[in-house]
C-alpha positions as a Markdown table, in Angstrom:
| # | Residue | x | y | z |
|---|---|---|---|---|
| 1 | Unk | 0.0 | 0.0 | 0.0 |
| 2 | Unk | 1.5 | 3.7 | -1.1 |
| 3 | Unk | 1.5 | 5.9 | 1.4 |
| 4 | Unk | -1.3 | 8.3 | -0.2 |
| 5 | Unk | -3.2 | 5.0 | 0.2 |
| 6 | Unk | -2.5 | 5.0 | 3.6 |
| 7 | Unk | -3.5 | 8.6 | 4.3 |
| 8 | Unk | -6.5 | 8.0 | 2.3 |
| 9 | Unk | -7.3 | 5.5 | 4.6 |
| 10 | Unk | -7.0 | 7.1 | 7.6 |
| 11 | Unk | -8.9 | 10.3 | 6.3 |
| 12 | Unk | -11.6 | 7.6 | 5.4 |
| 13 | Unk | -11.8 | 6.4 | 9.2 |
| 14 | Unk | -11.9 | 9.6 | 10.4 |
| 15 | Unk | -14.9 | 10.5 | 7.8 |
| 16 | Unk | -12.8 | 13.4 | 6.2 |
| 17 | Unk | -12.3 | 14.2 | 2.1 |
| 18 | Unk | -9.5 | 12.3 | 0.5 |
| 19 | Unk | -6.4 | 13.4 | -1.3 |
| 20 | Unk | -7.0 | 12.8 | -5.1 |
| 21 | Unk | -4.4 | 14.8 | -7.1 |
| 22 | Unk | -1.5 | 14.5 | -5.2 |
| 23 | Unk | 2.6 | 13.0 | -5.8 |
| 24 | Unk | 5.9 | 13.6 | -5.4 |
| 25 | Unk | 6.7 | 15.1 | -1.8 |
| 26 | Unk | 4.6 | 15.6 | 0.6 |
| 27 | Unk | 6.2 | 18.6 | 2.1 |
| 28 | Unk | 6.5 | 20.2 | -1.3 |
| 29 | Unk | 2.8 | 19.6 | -2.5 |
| 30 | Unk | 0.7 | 23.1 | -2.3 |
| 31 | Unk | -2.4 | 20.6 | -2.8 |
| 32 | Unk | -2.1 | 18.8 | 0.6 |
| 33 | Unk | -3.0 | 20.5 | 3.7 |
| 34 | Unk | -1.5 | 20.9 | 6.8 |
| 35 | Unk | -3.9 | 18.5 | 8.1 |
| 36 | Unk | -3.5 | 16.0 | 5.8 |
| 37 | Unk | 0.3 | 16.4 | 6.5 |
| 38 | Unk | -0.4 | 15.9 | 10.3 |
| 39 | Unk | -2.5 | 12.9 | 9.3 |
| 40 | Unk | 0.9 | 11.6 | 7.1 |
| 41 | Unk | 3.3 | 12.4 | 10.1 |
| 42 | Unk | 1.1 | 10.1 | 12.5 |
| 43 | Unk | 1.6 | 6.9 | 9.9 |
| 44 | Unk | 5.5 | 7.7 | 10.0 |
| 45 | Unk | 5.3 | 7.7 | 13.7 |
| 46 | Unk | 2.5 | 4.5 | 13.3 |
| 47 | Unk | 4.7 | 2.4 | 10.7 |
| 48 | Unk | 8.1 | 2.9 | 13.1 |
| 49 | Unk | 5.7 | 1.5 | 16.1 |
| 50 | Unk | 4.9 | -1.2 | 14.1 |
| 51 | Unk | 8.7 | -2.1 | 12.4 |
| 52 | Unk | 10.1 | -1.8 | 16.1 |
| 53 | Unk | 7.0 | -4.7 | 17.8 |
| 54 | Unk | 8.4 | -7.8 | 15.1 |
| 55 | Unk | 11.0 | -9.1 | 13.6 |
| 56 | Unk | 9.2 | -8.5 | 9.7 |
| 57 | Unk | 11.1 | -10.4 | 7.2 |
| 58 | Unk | 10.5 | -7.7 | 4.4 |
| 59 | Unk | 13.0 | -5.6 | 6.7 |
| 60 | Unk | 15.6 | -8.4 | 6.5 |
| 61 | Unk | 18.7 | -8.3 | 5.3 |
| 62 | Unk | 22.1 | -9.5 | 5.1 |
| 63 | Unk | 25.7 | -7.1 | 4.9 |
| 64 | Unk | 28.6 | -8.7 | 4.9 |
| 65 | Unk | 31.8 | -6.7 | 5.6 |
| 66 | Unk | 35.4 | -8.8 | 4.0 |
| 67 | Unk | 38.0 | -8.1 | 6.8 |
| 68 | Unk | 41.7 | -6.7 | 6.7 |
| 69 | Unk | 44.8 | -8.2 | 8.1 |
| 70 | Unk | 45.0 | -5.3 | 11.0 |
| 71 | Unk | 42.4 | -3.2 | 10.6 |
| 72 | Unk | 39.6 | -3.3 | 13.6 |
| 73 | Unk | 37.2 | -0.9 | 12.9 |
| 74 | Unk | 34.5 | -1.4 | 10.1 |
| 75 | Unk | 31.1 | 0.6 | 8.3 |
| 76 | Unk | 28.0 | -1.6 | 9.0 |
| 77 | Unk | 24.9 | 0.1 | 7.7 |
| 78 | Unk | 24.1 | 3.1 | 5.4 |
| 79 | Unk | 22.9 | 5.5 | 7.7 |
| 80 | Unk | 19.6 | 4.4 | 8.8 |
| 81 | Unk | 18.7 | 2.7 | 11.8 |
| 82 | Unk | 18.9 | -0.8 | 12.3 |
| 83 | Unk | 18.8 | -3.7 | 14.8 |
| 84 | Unk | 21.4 | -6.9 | 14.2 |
| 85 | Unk | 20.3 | -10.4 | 14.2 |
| 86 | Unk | 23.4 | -12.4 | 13.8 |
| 87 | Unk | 26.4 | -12.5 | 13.1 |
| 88 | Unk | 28.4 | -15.0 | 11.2 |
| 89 | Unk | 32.1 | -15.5 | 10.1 |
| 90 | Unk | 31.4 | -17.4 | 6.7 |
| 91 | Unk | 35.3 | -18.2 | 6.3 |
| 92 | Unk | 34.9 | -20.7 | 9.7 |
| 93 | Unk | 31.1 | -20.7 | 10.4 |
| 94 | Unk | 31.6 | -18.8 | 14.1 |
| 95 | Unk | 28.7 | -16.8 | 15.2 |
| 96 | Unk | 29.8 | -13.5 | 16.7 |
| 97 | Unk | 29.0 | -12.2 | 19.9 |
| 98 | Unk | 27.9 | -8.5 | 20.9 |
| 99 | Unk | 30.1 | -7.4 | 23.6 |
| 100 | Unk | 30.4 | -3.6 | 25.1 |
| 101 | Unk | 33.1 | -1.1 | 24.5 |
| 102 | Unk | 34.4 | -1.5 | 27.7 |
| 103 | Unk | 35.2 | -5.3 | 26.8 |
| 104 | Unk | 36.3 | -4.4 | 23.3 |
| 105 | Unk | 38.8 | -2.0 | 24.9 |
| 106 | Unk | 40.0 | -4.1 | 27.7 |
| 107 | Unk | 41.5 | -6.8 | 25.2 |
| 108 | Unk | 42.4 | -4.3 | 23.3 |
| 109 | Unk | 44.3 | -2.1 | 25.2 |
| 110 | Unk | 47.5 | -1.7 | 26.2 |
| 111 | Unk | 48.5 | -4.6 | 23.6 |
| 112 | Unk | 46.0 | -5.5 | 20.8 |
| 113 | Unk | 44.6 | -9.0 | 21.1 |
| 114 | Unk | 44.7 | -10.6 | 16.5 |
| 115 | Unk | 43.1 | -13.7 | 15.4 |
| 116 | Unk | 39.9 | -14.8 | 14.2 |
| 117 | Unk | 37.1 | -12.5 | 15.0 |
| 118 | Unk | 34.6 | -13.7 | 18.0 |
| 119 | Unk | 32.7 | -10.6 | 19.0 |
| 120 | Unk | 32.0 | -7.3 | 17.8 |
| 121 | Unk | 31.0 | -4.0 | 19.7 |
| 122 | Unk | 29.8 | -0.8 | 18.3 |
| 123 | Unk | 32.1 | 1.7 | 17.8 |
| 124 | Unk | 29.7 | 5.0 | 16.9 |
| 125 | Unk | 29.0 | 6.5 | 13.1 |
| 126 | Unk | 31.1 | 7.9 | 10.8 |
| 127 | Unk | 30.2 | 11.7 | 9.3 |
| 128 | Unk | 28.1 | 9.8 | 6.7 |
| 129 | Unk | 25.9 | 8.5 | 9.9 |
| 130 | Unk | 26.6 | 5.0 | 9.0 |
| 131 | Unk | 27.3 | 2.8 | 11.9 |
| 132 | Unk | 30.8 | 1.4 | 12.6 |
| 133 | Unk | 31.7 | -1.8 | 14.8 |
| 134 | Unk | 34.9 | -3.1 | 16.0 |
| 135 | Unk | 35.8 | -6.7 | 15.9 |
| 136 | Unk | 37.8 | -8.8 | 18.6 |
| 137 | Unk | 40.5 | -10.0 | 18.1 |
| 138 | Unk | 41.2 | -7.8 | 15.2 |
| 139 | Unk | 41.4 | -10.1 | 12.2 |
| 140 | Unk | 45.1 | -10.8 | 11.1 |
| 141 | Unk | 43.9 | -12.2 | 7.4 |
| 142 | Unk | 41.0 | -11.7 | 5.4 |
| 143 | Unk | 37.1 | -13.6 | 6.4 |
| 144 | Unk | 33.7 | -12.5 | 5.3 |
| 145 | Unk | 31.3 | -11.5 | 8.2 |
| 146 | Unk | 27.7 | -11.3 | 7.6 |
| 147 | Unk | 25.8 | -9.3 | 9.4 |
| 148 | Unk | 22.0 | -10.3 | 9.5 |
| 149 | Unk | 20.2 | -7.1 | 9.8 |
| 150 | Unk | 16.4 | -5.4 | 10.4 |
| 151 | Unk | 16.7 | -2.2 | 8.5 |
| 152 | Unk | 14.0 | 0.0 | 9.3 |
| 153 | Unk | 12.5 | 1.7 | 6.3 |
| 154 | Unk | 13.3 | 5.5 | 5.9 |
| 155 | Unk | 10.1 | 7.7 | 7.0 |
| 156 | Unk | 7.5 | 7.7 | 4.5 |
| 157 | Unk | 7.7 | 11.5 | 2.1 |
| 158 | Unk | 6.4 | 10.7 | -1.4 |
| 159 | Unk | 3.1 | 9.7 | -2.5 |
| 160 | Unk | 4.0 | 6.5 | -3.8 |
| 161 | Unk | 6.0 | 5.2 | -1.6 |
| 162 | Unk | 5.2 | 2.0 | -0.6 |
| 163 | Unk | 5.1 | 0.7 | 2.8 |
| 164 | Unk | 7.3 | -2.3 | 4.0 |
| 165 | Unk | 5.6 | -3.9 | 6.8 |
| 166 | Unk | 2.0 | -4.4 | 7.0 |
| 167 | Unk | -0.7 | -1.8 | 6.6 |
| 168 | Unk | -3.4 | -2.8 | 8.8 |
| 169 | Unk | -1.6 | -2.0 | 12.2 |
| 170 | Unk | -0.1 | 0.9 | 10.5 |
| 171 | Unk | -3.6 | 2.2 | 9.5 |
C-alpha cells in the first residue's frame, strides 16, 4: 500500500475528504493540507511502532563486511537505523558475539589481542551516519562476516512510496 493509500485510509476512518491529485513530496505539494500532513506524520510515527513490535522479514537483510589483516574498525549500515540479528564469520562458520566497548577495549588495550574475529561492539558513526563496529580479536587475514540485519524503512515523504511492513496495524 503507497502511502497516499494509507492517508486516504485514515482520512476515510476519520470521515474526512481524500487526497486525489497529489505525488511527489509531501512537504512540497501546495495541494495537501497541513492537516493531511499531520494525518501523514502520525503513519510515519504508526509504521516505526509497528517495524520496532516484530521481527518483519520484508525488513531483513544480510551485509557482509570482507575483513583486513589489521584493521579493527569497520562501516555496518548506510545510515539508517537498524537492529542486528546475527552475526556470522562465513570463512569458519563462528557466530559473533555482541560485547560492550568497555570489553572491546580491555583486550584491546594496552596490547591489541589478533586472530579470528569472536565478538564485535559498536564503535559509533562515521560523518556519513553509517554505523561502525569493532571486531575482537582484530582479524590478522582476510574472512567475510555477515551481518544479519532489520533495516528499518526510511520515513514515509512521497506519494508512492510504498510501505514495507503491513498496513493494517499501521492504518
Amino acid at each position: 500500500m503507497t502511502y497516499r493509500e494509507l492517508i486516504n485510509q485514515v482520512l476515510i476512518r476519520l470521515r474526512e475528504d481524500t487526497i486525489t491529485d497529489w505525488s511527489g513530496a509531501i512537504n512540497d505539494s501546495a495541494t495537501v493540507s497541513a492537516y493531511h500532513k499531520v494525518i501523514g506524520s502520525l503513519i510515519n510515527d504508526a509504521k516505526r511502532h509497528v517495524e520496532e513490535r516484530h521481527d518483519w522479514l520484508n525488513l531483513r537483510e544480510t551485509v557482509d563486511i570482507a575483513t583486513v589483516d589489521g584493521t579493527e574498525n569497520y562501516n555496518l549500515s548506510s545510515g539508517q537505523e537498524i537492529k542486528i540479528m546475527d552475526a556470522v564469520n562465513n570463512t569458519t562458520g563462528m557466530h559473533l558475539r555482541q560485547v560492550g566497548r568497555t570489553y572491546i577495549n580491555t583486550v584491546t588495550y594496552p596490547s591489541q589481542n589478533t586472530g579470528e574475529p569472536l565478538y564485535y561492539g559498536f564503535n559509533g558513526s562515521d560523518t556519513s551516519n553509517n554505523l561502525k563496529v569493532d571486531l575482537s580479536p582484530v582479524p590478522t587475514e582476510a574472512h567475510t562476516i555477515s551481518f544479519d540485519i532489520l533495516k528499518y524503512q526510511a520515513d514515509l515523504a512521497t506519494a508512492s512510496t510504498v510501505l514495507s511492513v503491513p498496513e493494517r496495524p499501521v492504518i
